[in-house]
N, C-alpha and C positions, 0 to 999 in steps of 0.2 A: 718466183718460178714462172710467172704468166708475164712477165715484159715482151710486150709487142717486138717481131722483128720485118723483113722486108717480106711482101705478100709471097711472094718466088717459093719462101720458106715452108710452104704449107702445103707445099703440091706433094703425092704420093704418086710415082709413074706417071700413068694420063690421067687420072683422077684426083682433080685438085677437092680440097676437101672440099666439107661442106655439098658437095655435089649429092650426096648420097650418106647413109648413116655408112661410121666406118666397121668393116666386118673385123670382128674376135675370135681367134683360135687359142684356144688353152691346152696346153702341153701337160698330162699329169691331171691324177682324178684322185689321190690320197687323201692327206692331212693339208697336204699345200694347195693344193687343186683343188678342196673343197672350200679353204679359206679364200683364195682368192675367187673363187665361182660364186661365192657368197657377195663380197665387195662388188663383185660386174653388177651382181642383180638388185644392190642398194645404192650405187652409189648418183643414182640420176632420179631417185627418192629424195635426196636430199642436197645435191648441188643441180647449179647448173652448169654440164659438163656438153660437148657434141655430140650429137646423137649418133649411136652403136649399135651395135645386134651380137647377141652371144653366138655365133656361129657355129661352130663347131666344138669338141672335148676331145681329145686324143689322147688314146691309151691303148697298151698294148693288147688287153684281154677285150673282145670286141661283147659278150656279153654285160661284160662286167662295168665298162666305160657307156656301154649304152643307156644300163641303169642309172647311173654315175648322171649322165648327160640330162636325161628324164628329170633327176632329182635335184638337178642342180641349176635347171632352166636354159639349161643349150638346146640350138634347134636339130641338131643332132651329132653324132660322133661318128669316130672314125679308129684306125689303129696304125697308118702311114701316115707318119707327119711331114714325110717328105711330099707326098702328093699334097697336104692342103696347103705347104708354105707355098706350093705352084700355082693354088689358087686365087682368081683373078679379083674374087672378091674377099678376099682376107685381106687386110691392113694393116693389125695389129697381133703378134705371135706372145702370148704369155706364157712363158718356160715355166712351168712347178713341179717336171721329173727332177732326178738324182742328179745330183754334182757332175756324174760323169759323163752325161750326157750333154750338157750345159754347153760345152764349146762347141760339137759341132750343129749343134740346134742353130742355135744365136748366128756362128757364121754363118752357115745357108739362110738362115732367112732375112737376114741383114745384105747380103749379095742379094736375096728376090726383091727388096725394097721394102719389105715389111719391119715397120715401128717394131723394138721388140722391151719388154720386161724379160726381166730374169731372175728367179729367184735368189736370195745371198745362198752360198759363197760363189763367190764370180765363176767358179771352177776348180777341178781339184787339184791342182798344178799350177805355178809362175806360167810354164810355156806355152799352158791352154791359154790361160788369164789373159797373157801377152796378144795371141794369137785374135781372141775376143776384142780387145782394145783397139789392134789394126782394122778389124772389122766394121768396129765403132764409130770409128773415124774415118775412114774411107768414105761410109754410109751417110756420115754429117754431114758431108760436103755435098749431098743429095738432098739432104732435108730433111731422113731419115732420123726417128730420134730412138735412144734405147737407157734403157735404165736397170737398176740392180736394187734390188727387193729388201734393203734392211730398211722396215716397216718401221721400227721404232723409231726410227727418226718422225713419224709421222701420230704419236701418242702425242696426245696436246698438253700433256704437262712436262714430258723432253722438253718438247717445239718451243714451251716457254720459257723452261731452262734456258736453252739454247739462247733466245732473242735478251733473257735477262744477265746474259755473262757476253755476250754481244755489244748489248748497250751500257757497259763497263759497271753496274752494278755489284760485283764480287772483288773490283779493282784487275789487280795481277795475279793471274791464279798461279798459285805456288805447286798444289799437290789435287790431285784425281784418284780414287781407291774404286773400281767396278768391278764386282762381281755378278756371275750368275752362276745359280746353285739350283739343280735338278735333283731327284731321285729316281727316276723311271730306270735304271739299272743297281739300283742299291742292291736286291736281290740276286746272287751271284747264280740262280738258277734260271734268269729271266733268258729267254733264246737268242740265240744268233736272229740277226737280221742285218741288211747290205750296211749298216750305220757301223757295225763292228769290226768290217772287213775295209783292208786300207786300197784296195783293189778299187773301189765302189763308193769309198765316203772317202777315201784322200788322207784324212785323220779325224779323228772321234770329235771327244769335247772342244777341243781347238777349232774345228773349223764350225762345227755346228752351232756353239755359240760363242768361244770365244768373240770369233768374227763381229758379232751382233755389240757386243763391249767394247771391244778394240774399235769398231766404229763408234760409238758414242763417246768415247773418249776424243778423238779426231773430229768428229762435226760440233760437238758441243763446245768446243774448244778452238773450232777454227783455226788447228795446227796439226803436227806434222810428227809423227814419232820420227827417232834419228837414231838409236840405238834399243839393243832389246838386250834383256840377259832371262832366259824361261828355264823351266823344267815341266815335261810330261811324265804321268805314273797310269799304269793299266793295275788297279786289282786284282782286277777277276783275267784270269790270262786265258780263260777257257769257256764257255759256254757249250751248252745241250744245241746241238744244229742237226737237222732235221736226220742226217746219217751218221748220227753220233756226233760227242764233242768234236765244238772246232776250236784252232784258237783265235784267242781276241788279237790285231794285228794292230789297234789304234788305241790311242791314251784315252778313261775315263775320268783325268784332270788335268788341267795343266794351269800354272802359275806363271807370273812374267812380271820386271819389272820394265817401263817404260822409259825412256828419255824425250821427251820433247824438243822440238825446235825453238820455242820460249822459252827455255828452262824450269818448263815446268816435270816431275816427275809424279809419274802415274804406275798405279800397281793393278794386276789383271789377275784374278783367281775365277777359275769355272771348275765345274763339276756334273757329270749325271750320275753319281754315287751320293751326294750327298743326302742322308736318310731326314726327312721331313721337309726338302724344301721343293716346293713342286716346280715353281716355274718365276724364282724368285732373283731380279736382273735388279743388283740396287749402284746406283751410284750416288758417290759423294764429291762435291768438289768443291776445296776448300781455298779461299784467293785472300788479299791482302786488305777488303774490307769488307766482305760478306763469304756467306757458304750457304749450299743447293744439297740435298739429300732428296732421294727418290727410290721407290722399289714398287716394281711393275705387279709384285702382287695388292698395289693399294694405288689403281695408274691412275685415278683421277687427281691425287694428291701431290705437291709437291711442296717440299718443306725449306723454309728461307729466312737465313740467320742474315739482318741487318748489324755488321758492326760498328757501325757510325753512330749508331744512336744511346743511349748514357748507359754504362754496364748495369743498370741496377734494373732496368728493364730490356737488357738484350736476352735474346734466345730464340730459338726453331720457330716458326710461325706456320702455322698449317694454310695453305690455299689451296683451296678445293677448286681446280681447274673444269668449272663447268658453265662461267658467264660466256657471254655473248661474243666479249671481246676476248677471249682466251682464241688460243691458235683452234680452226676449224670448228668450234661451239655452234656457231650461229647457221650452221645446217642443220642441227640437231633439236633436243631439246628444249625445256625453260631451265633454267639455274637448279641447279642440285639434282637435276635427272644424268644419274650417273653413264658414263659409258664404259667400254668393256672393250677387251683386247682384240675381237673382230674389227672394231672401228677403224685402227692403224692402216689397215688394208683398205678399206675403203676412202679413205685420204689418200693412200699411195694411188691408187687408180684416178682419186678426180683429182690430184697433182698430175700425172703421167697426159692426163687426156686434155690438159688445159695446155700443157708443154706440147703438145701435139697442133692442138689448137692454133696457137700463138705464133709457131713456128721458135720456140727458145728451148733451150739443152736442161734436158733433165739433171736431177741431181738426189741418190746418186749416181755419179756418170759409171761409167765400167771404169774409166781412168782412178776412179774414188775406190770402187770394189776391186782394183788391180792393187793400191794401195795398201789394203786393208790382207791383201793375199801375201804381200813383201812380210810385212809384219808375221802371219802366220806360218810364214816357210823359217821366216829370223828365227822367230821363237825355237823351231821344231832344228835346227842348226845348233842353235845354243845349246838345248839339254843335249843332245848327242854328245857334246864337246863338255859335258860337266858344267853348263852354266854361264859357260864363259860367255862377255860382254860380244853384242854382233851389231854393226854397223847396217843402218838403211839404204841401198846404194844407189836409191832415186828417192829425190823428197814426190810427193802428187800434193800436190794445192787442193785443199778442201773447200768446194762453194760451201755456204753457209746460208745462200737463195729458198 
């Protein structure tokens, strides 16, 4: 991700870096705007990254973002994000509002010249995603760089995953099983909020984490889904919203089965109904002379079947991903000083700011989370039609950088 390109690449308008620490605006003060307000203010604790300044917190309620801002270590906030993408010292725009906002954020501040982060899902639409991708790319040809927020690519026993089915350790991977299983709506009395209406979230469990799966199935994989056959289910069709029930407009599960462009086939189940599991994202991937099991409720572990070696002592082998040499360790810790699901974020940021740095293209690109949006519109085509098998009708090349 940090390969050196030609100096040109580094310039930001008339402010070539380095001139100056680069200025931060954060889009969003919730769940997502806290967790990433968190990563800004750890992650030059522990790498060495180009020096920044949390600048500004943008939110719509100006009391409420101010606090936000105070709490979060921004030097102050605002509630017009159009006036601070104009500002001459911002560099860097970090999107963490709602989906729906996603595209025309990214595009304006990507026409101002400003580096942008995005949170997943690229957008809640093909035609926004699309629109975001021209954006993206226009903007590269400037030097500008932008990226999309599925963090877990950035958990350091994924990243080893990853680098261990990479370096052909599993051989030919035959089949992939990912799920992730929520319950924070198991309660069919739990309120409306913008995640349940298809207006403002696009679709439910599908986009909010399918997406997060369907990616790691694709980068861990360094391939390409080519065909999808899903189904979505809403339980609860109704929920308490604040002037009486409303109804629920998006799925709280959906199922898929995947086709690969290696012939490998992969299966996708999510859930936020599912009673007891909180926040539990497991994959399996099973190849033709090893297999990888993982679940983010236990993220420092990742568990690794050798079957090369004589059956009578083959089986799962626990590695505790917390050495030196494990993906990002060695800003951290000593050995067995566990880390914790904020950490992803803070990798995502000294990833983004070294690609800034370097002048090289982040990953993943929007072209990756445009990818990943084919996939989740596929799926949401096939249950409509009863299942039926749906064709990818662009492959996107996944770096694996």
């Amino acid at each position: 991700m940090t390969s050196p390109q030609s100096p040109a690449a580094g310039l930001l308008g008339s402010r070539p870096l380095g001139t100056c620490p680069l200025g931060v605006a954060a889009i969003g003060y919730a769940f997502m705007g806290q967790a990433h307000s968190n990563a800004w203010r750890t992650v030059a604790n522990h790498f060495d990254v180009p020096n920044f300044e949390q600048k500004v917190l943008v939110g719509r309620d100006a009391v409420a973002v101010a606090a936000a801002a105070k709490k979060y270590g921004w030097s102050e906030s605002a509630t017009d994000w159009r006036e601070v993408i104009a500002r001459d010292d911002i560099d860097i725009v970090d999107i963490c509002a709602p989906g729906w906002l996603h595209a025309e954020i990214a595009t304006a501040a990507l026409a101002a010249g400003k580096h942008v982060l995005v949170e997943k899902p690229l957008a809640n639409s093909l035609a926004e995603s699309e629109t975001m991708v021209a954006a993206a790319q226009a903007a590269r040809a400037a030097g500008v760089r932008s990226m999309v927020g599925f963090n877990y690519r950035r958990i350091p026993a994924l990243a080893l995953a990853a680098k261990l089915i990479a370096e052909g350790e599993l051989g030919s991977i035959r089949q992939v099983r990912a799920s992730y299983l929520q319950d924070w709506l198991a309660d069919s009395e739990s309120p409306m909020t913008w995640r349940l209406r298809k207006e403002t979230a696009g679709s439910g469990a599908l986009s909010d984490i399918a997406s997060h799966a369907i990616d790691q199935v694709q980068y861990l994989l360094g391939d390409t889904v080519t065909e999808v056959s899903g189904k979505l289910h809403t339980f609860t069709t109704e929920r308490p919203g604040p002037d009486g029930p409303e109804p629920v407009t998006v799925d709280d599960a959906a199922w898929a089965t995947l086709s690969m462009a290696s012939g490998a086939m992969a299966s996708v189940d999510v859930s936020r109904v599912a009673l007891g599991q909180k926040n539990a994202l497991r994959v399996e991937v099973y190849g033709t002379t090893g297999s990888i099991t993982f679940n983010l409720e236990n993220p420092n572990e990742l568990y690794f079947l050798n079957g090369t070696e004589p059956i009578e002592v083959q089986g799962f082998r626990r590695i505790l991903v917390t050495e030196p040499e494990h993906p990002y360790i060695s800003g951290w810790w000593p050995q067995g000083h566990v880390l914790g699901w904020e950490h992803s974020f803070t990798h995502q940021i000294r990833d983004f700011l070294l690609n800034i740095s370097t002048g090289t293209d982040p990953s993943p690109s929007f072209e990756e989370g445009y990818g990943v949006q084919q996939v989740l519109a596929a799926i949401e085509t096939s249950s409509a039609a009863g299942g039926s098998t749906v064709a990818i009708p662009q492959l996107i090349t996944i770096s694996k950088d």
